[in-house]
Backbone bond lengths (Angstrom), bond angles and torsions (degrees), N, CA, C in turn:
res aa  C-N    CA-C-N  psi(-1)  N-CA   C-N-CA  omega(-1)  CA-C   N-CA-C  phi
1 X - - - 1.454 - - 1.529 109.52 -
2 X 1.290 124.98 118.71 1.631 128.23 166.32 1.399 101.57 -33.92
3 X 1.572 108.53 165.66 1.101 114.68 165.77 1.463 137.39 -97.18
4 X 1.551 100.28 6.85 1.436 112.74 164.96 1.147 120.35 -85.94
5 X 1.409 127.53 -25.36 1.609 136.84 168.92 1.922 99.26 -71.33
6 X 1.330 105.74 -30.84 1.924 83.93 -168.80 1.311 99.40 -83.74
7 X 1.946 140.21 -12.97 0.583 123.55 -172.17 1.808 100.15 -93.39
8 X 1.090 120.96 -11.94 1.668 128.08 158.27 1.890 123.27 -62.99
9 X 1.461 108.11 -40.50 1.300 121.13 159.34 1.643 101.85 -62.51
10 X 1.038 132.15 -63.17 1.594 120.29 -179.52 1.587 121.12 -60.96
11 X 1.335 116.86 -11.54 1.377 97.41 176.61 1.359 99.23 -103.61
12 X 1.539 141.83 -12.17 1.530 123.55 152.05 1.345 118.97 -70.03
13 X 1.280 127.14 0.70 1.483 114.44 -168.64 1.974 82.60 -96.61
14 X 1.188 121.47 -29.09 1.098 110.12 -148.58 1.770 96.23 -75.20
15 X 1.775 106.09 -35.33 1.283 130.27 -162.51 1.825 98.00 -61.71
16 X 1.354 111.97 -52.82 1.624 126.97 179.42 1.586 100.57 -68.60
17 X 0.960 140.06 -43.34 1.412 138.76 167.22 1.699 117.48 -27.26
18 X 1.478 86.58 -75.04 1.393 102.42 173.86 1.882 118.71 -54.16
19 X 1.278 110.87 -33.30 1.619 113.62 176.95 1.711 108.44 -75.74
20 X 1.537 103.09 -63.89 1.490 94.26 153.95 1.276 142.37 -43.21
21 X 1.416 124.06 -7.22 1.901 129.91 166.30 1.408 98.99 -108.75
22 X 1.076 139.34 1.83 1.663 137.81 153.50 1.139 111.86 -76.49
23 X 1.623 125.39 -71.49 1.351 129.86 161.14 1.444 118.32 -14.77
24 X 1.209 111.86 -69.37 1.717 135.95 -156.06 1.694 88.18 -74.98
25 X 1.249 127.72 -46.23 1.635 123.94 178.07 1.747 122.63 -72.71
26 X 1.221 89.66 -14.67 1.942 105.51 178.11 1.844 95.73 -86.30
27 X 1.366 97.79 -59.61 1.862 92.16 -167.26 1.330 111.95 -57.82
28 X 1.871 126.99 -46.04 1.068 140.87 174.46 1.847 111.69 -36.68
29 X 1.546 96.27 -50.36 1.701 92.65 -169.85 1.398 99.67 -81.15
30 X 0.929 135.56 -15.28 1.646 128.77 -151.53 1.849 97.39 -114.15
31 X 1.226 109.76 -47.03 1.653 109.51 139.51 1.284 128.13 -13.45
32 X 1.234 119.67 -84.12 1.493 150.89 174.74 1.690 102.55 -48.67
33 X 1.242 104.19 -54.86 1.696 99.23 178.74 1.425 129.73 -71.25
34 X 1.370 107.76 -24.51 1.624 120.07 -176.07 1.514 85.28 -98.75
35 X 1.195 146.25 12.23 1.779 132.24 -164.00 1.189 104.54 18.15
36 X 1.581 107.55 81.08 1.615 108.82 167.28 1.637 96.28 -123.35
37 X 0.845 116.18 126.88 1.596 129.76 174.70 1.354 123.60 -65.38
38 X 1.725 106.45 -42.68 1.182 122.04 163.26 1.466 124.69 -80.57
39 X 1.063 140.79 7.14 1.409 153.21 160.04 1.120 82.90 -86.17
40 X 1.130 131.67 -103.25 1.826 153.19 -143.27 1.519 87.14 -42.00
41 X 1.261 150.57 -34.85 1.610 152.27 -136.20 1.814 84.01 -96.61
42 X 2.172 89.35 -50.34 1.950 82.51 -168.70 1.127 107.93 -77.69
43 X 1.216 131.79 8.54 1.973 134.54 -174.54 1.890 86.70 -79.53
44 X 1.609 95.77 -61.08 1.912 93.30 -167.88 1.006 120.42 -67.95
45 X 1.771 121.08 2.95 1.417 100.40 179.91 1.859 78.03 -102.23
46 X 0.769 131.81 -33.99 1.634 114.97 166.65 1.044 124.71 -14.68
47 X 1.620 98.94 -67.65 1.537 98.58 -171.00 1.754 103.40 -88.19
48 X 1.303 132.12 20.02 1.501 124.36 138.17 1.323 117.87 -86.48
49 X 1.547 127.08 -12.81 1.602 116.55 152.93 1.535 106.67 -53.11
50 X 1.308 110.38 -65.03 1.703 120.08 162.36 1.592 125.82 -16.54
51 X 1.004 113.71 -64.62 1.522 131.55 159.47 1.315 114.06 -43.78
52 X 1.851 114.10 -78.99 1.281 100.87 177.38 1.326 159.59 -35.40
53 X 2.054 95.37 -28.68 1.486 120.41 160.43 1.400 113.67 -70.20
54 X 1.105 128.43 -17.65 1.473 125.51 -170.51 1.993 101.55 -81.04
55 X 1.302 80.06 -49.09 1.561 86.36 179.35 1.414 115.09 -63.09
56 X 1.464 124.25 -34.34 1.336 149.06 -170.52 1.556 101.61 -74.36
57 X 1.132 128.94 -44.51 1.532 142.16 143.93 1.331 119.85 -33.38
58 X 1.284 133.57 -81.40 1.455 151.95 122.00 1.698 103.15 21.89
59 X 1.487 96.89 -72.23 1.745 94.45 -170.71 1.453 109.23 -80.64
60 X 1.746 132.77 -38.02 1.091 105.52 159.38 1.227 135.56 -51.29
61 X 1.396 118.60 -35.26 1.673 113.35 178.23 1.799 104.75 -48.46
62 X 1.310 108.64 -66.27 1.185 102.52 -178.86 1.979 117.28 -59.18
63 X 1.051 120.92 -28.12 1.642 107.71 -178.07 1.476 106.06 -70.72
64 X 1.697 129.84 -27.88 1.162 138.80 -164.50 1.546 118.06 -64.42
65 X 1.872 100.01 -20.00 1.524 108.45 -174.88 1.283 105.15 -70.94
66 X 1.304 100.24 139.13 1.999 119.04 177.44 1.574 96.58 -52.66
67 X 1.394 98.67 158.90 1.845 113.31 150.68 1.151 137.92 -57.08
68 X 1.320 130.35 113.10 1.251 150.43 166.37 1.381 125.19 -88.91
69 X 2.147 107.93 149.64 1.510 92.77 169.70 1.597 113.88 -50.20
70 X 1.204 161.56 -39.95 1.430 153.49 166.96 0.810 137.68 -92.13
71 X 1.450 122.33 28.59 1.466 137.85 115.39 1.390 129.30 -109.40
72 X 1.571 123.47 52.72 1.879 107.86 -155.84 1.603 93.29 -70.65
73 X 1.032 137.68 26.05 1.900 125.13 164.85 1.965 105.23 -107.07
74 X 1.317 84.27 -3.71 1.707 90.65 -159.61 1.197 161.60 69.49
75 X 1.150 150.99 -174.93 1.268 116.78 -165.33 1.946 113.05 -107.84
76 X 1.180 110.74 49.43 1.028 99.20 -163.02 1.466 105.37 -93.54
77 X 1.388 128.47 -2.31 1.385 110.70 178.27 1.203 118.16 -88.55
78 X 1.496 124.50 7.66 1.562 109.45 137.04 1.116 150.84 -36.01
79 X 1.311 113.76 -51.01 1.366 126.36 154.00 1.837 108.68 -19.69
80 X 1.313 102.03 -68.91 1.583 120.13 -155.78 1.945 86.98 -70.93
81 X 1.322 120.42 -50.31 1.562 118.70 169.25 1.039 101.60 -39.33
82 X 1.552 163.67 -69.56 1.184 157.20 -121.88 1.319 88.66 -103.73
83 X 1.096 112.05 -3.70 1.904 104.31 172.50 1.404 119.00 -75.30
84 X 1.508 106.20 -49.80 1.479 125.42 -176.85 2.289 94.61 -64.80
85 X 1.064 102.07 -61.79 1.976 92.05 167.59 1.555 112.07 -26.57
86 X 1.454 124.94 -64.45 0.928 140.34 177.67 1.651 119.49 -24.61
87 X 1.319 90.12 -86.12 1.772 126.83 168.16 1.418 85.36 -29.21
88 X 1.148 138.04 -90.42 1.596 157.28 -151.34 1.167 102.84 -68.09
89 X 0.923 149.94 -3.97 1.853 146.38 148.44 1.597 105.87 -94.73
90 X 0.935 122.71 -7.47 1.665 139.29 -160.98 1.793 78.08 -92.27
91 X 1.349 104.26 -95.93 1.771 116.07 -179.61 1.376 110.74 -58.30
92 X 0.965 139.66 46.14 1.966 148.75 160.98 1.626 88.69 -127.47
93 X 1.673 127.89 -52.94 1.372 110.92 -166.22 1.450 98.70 -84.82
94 X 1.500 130.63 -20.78 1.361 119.48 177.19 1.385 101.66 -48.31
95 X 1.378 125.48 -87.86 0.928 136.56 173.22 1.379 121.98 -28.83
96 X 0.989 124.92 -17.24 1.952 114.46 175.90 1.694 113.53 -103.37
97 X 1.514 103.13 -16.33 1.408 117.81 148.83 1.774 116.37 -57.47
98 X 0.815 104.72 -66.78 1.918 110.49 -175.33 1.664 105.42 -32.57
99 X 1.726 106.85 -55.26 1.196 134.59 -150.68 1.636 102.15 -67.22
100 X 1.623 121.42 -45.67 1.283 160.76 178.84 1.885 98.98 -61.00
101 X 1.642 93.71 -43.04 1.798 98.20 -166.79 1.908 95.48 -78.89
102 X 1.547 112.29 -25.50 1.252 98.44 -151.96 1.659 96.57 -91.07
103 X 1.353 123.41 -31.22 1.967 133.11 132.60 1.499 87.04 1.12
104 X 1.464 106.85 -86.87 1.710 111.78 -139.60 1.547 99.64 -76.52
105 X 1.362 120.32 -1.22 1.974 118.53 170.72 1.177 83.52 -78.69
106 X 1.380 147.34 -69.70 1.694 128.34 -142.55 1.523 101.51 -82.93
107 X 1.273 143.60 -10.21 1.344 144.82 -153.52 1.652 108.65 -166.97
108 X 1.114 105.41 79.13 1.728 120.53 -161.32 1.634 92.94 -95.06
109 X 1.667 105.64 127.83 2.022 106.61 176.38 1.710 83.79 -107.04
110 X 1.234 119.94 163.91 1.250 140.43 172.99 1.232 90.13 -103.58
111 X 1.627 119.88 124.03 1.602 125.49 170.61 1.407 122.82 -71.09
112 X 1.104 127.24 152.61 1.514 120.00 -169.45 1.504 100.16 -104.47
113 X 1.522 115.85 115.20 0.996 104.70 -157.30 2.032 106.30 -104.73
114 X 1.102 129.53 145.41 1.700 116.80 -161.38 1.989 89.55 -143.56
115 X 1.127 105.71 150.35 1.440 123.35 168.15 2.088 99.05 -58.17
116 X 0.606 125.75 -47.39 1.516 124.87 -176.85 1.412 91.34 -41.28
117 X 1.863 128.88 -75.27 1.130 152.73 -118.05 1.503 82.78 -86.12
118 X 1.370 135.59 -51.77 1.625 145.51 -172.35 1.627 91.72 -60.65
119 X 1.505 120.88 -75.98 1.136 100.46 -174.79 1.433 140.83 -82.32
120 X 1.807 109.22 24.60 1.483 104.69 163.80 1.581 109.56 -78.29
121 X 1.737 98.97 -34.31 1.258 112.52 -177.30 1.639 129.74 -38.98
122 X 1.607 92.21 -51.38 1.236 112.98 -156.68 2.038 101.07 -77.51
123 X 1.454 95.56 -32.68 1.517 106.36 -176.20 1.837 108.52 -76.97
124 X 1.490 113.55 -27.04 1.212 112.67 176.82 1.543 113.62 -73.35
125 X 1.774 127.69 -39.76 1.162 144.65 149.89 1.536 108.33 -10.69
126 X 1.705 94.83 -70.73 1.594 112.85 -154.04 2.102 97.26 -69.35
127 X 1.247 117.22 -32.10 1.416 123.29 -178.06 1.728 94.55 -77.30
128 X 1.484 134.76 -38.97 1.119 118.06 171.28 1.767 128.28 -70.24
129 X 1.162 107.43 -22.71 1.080 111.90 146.99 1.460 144.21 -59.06
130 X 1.192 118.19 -43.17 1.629 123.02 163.47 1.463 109.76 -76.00
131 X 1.618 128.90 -26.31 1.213 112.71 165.54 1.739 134.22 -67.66
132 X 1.247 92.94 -31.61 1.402 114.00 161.95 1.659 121.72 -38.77
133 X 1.689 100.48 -70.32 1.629 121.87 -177.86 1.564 94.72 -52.56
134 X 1.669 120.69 -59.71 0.951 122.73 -175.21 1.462 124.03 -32.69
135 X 1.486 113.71 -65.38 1.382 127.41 -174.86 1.623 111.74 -97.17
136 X 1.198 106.34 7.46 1.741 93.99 142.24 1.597 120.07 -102.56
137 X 1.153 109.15 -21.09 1.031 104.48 -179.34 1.767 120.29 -65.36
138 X 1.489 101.55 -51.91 1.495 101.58 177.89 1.511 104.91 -77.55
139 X 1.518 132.93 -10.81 1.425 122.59 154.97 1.755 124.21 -55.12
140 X 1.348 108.85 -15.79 1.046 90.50 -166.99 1.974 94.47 -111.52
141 X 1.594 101.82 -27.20 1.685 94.94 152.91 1.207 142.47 -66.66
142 X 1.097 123.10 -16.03 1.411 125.50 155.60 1.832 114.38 -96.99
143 X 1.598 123.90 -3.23 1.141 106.65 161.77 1.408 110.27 87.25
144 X 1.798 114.53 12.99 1.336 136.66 175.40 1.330 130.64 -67.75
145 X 1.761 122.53 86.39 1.006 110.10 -156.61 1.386 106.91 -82.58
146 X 1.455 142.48 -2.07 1.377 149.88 142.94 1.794 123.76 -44.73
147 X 1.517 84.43 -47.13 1.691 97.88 -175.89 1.772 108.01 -57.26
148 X 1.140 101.13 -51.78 1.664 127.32 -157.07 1.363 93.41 -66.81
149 X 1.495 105.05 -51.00 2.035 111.41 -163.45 2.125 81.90 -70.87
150 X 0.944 111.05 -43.36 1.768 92.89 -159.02 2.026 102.15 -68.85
151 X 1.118 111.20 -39.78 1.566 112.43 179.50 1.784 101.00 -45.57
152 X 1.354 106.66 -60.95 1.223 111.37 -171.29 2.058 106.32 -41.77
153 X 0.988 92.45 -44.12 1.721 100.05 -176.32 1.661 107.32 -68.76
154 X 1.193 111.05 -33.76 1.503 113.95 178.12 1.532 102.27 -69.78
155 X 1.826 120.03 -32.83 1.108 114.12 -159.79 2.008 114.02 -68.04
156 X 1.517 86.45 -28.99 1.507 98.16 161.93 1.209 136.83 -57.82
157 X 1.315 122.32 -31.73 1.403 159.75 -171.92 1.966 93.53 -60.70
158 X 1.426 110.38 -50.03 1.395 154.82 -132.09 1.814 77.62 -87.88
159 X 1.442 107.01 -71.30 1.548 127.26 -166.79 2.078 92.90 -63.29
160 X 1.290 106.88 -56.96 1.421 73.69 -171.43 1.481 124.94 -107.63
161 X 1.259 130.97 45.40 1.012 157.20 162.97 1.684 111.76 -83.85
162 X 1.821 103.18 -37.31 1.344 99.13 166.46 1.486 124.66 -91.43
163 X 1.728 108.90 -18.85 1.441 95.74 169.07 1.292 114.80 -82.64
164 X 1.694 148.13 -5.34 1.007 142.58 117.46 1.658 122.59 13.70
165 X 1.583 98.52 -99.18 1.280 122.07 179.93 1.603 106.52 -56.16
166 X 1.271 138.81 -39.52 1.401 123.25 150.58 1.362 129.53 -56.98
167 X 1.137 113.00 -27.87 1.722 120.27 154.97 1.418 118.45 -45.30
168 X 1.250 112.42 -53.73 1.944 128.71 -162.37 1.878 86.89 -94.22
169 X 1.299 142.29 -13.58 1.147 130.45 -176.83 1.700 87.97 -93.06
170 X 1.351 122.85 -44.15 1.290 117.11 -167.69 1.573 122.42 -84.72
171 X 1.549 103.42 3.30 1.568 102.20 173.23 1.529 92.84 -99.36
172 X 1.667 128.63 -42.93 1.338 125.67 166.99 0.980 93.76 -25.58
173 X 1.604 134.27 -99.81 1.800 117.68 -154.84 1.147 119.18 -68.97
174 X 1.424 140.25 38.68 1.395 143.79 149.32 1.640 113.27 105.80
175 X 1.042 114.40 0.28 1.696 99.66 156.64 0.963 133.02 -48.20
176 X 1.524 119.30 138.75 1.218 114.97 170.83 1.426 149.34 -37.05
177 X 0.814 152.43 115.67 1.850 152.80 -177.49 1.448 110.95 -16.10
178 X 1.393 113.37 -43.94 1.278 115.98 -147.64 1.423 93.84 -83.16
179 X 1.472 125.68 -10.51 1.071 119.27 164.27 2.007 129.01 -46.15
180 X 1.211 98.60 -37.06 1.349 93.90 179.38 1.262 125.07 -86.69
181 X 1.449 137.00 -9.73 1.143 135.10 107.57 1.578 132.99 28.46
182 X 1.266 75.73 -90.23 1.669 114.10 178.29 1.341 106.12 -76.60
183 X 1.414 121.78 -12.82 1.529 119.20 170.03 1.662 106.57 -78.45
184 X 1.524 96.56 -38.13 1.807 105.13 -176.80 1.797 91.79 -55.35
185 X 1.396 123.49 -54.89 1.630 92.93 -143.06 1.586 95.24 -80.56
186 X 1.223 142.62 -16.75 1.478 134.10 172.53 2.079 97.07 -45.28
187 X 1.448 90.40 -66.37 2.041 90.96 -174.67 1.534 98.29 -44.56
188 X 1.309 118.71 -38.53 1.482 108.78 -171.09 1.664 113.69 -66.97
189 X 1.462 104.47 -21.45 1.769 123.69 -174.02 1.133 84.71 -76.54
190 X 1.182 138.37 -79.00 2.200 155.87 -140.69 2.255 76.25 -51.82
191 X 0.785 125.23 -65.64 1.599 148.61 -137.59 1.538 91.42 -61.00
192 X 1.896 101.88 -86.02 1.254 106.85 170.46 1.490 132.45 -51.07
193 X 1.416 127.65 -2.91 1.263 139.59 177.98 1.729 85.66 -85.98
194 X 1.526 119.08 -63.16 1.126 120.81 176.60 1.682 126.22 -10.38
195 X 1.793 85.86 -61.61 1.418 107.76 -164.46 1.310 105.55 -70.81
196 X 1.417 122.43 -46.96 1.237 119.89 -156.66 2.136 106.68 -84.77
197 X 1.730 119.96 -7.32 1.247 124.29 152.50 1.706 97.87 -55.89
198 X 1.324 106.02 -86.92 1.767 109.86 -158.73 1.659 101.28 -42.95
199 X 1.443 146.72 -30.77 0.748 135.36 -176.39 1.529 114.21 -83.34
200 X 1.268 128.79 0.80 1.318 133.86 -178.89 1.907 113.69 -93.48
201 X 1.460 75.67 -54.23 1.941 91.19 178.69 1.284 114.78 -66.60
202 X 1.779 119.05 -21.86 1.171 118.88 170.58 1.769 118.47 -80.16
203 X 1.516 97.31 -55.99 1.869 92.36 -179.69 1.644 101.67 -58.65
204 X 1.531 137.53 -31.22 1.512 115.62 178.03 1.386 117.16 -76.00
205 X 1.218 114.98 -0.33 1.650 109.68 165.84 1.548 94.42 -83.98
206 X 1.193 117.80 -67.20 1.769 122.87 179.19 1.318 120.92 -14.63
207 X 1.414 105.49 -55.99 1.412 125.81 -172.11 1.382 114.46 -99.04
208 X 1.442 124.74 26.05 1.584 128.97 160.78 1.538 96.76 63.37
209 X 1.681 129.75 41.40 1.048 103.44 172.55 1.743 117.56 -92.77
210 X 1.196 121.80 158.26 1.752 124.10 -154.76 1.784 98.88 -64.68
211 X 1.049 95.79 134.32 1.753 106.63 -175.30 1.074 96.64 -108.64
212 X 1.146 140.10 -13.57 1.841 130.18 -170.52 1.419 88.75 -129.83
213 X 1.838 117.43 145.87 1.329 136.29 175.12 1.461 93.60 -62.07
214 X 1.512 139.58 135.18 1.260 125.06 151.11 1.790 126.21 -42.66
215 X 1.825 108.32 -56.93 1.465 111.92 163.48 1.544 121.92 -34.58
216 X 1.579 111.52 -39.38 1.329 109.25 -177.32 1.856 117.45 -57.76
217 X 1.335 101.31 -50.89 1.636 120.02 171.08 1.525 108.63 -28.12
218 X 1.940 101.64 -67.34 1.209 123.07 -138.15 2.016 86.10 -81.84
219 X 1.098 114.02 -10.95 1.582 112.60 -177.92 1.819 110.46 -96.69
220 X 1.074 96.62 -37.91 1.744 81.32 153.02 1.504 119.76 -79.29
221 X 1.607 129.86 -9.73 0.950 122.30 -168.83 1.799 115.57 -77.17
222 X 1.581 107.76 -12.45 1.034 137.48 -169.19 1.540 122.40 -65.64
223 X 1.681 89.71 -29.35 1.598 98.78 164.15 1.281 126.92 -92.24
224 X 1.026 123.47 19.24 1.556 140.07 150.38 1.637 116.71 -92.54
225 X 1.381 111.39 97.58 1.135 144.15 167.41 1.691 100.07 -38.91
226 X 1.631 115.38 -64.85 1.133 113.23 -154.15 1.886 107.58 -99.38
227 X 1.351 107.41 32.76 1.164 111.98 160.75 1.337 113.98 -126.80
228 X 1.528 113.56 113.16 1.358 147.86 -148.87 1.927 100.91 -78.25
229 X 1.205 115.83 -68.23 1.665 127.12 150.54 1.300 117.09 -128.37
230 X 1.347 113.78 165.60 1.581 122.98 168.35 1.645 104.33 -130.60
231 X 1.532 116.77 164.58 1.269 122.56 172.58 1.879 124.34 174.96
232 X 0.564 122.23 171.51 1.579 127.67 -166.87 2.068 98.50 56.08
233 X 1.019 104.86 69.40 1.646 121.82 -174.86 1.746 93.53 -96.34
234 X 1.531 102.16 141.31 1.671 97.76 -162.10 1.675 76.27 -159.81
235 X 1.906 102.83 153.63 1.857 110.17 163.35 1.162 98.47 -163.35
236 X 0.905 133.28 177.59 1.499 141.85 -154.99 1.526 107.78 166.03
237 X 1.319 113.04 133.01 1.807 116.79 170.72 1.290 83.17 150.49
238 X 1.484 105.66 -165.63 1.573 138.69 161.51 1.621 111.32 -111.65
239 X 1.283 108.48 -171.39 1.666 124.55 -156.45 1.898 96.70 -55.74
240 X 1.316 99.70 -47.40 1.390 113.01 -149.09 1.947 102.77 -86.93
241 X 1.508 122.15 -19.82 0.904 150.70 177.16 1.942 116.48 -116.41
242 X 0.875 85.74 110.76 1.787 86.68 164.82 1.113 106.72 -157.68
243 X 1.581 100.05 141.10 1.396 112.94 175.10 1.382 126.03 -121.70
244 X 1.472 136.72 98.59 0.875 137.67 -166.84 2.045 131.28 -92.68
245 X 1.057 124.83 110.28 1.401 94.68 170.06 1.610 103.68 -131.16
246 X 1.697 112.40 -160.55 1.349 102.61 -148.18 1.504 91.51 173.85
247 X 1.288 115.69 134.79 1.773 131.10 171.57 1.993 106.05 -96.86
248 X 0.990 123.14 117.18 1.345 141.68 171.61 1.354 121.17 -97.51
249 X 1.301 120.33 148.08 1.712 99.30 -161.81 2.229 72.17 -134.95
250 X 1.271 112.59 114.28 1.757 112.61 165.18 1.828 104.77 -116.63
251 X 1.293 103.21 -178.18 1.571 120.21 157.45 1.313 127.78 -21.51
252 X 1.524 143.71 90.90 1.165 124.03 -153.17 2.043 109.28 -85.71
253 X 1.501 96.33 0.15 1.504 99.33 152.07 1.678 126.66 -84.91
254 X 1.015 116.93 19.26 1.568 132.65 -142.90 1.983 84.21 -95.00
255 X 1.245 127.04 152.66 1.529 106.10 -157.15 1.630 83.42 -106.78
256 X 1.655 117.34 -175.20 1.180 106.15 176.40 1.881 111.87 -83.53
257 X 1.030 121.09 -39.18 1.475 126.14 141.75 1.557 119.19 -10.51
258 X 1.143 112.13 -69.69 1.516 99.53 175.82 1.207 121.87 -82.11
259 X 1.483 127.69 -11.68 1.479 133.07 174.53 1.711 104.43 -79.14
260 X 1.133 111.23 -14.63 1.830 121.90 176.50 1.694 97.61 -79.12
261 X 1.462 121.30 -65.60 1.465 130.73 -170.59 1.555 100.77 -55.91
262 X 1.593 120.37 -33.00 1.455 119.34 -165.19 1.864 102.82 -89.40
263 X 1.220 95.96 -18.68 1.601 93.65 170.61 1.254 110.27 -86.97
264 X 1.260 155.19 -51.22 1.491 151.18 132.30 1.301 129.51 0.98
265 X 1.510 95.29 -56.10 1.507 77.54 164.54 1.539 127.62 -103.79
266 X 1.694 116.52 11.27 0.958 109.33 153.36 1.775 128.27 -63.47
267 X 1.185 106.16 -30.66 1.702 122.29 180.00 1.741 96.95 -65.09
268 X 1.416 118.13 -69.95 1.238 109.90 168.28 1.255 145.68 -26.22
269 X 1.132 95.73 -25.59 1.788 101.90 -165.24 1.862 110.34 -122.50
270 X 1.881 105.24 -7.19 1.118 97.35 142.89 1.493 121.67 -107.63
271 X 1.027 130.84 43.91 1.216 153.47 -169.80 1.611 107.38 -117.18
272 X 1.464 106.83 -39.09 1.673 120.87 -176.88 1.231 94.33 -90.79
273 X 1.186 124.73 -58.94 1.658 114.80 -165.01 1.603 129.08 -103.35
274 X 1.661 104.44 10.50 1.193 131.08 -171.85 1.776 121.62 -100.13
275 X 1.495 80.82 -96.73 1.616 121.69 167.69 1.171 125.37 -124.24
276 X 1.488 146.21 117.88 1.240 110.98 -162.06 2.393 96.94 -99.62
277 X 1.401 85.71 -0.17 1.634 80.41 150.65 1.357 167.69 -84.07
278 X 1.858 73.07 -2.29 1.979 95.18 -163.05 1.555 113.96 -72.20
279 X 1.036 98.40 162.42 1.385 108.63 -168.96 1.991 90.63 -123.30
280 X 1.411 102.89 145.08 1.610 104.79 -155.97 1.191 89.03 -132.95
281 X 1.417 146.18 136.17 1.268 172.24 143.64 1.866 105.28 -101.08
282 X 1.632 104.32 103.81 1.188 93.02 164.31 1.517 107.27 -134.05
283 X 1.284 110.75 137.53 1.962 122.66 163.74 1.176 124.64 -73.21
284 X 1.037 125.95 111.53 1.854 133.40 169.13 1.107 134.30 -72.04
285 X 1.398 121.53 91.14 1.179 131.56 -147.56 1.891 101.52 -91.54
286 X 1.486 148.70 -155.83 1.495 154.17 -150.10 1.437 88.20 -140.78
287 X 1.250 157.43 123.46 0.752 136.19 168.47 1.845 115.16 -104.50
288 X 1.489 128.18 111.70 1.801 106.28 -155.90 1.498 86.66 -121.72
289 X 1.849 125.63 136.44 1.389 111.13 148.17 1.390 150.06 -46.35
């Protein structure tokens, strides 16, 4: 990723930060006052949207640093590190939610439910929603594999914020208490589902797993006339990083000059219709009938 886009990824993380610690400070108090367990549950995973940007901050600073002799690939898999942080504050609050829900099974409060409490709800919802659109959207225009993984976590945020507010609508008409409870371990479900996405997309970047379809490669490869076969096709990175290389078999009169121009614009042109980040390593193989 250039360094004008990470410094564009840092000023929305900073911008969503700040909306996410409003949110998370509105549900928390208004939580706490109506003794709703399940409000107060969606305040703390708030302020782990909150968190996550900090960390998400954190790892861009560090992915943003140029190349060095000891890093010549660079430092960009920080980014994807601050993922696994993420994940792991994600499953600590899953889990202290459950623990909190199973409290409110032996010793159930009926929440006090007030028109204020509905419409902080409903207005914090509607701000998690535009933050969401927001930061996926420019995650996926700048090619932010931080941006994209944190929306997704907000998008959860999104899901139980509304079973919440159907919670506090459904003790309004006289359901039982123990319902909210049972509202905590769903937020505790939305959370750990959370955790266990960011922890997936992160260990398969970790672990070199293939980010580009091979077929996809081998179908732009198709418009090269003067490549006879290709094979042992390999990529590895995330959205914002990819690294591609690849054995080509052309003309074994083919000069080294044009096997330079034919590697160029192989990078180019999966760059246009691919990734426009990848980085292309290809070998020139003899190609004989």
């Amino acid at each position: 990723m250039e360094n004008t886009n990470y410094k564009k990824v840092k000023q929305v993380l900073l911008i969503i930060l700040f909306a996410n610690l409003g949110v998370a400070l509105l549900k928390i108090i208004i939580g706490n006052s109506i003794k709703s367990a399940s409000m107060t549950a969606d305040g703390f995973h708030s302020i782990s949207d909150g968190t996550s940007n900090i960390v998400g901050l954190i790892g861009i600073a560090l992915a943003s640093k140029p190349i060095d002799k000891e890093h010549p690939y660079g430092h960009n898999k920080f980014e994807v590190i601050s993922g696994l942080f993420i994940g792991g504050m994600l499953l600590f609050l899953g889990f202290k939610i459950i623990i909190d829900a199973v409290t409110r099974f032996k010793n159930p409060v009926t929440p006090t439910i007030t028109m204020v409490s509905l419409i902080v709800l409903i207005v914090t919802l509607l701000i998690n929603v535009l933050v969401c659109t927001y930061e996926y959207r420019i995650g996926k225009k700048l090619n932010s594999y931080i941006l994209v993984s944190d929306s997704l976590h907000t998008k959860s945020d999104i899901f139980v914020s509304i079973g919440v507010l159907m919670t506090l609508v459904g003790v309004k008409l006289g359901l039982p208490a123990i319902i909210d409870p049972i509202a905590s371990l769903v937020v505790a479900g939305f959370i750990l589902h959370a955790s266990y996405e960011v922890f997936k997309s992160t260990i398969d970047v970790l672990v070199d797993t293939a980010i580009i379809d091979e077929d996809d490669i081998r179908e732009v490869l198709k418009e090269f006339k003067t490549i006879k076969s290709v094979h042992k096709i390999r990529s590895r990175g995330s959205e914002s990083n990819v690294h591609i290389d690849m054995h080509i078999m052309v003309d074994p009169n083919l000069t080294v000059e044009d096997s330079h121009v034919l590697n160029h614009n192989i990078e180019d042109l999966i760059q246009a219709k691919i990734n426009k980040s990848a980085q292309v390593i290809v070998h020139t193989e003899p190609y004989y009938e």
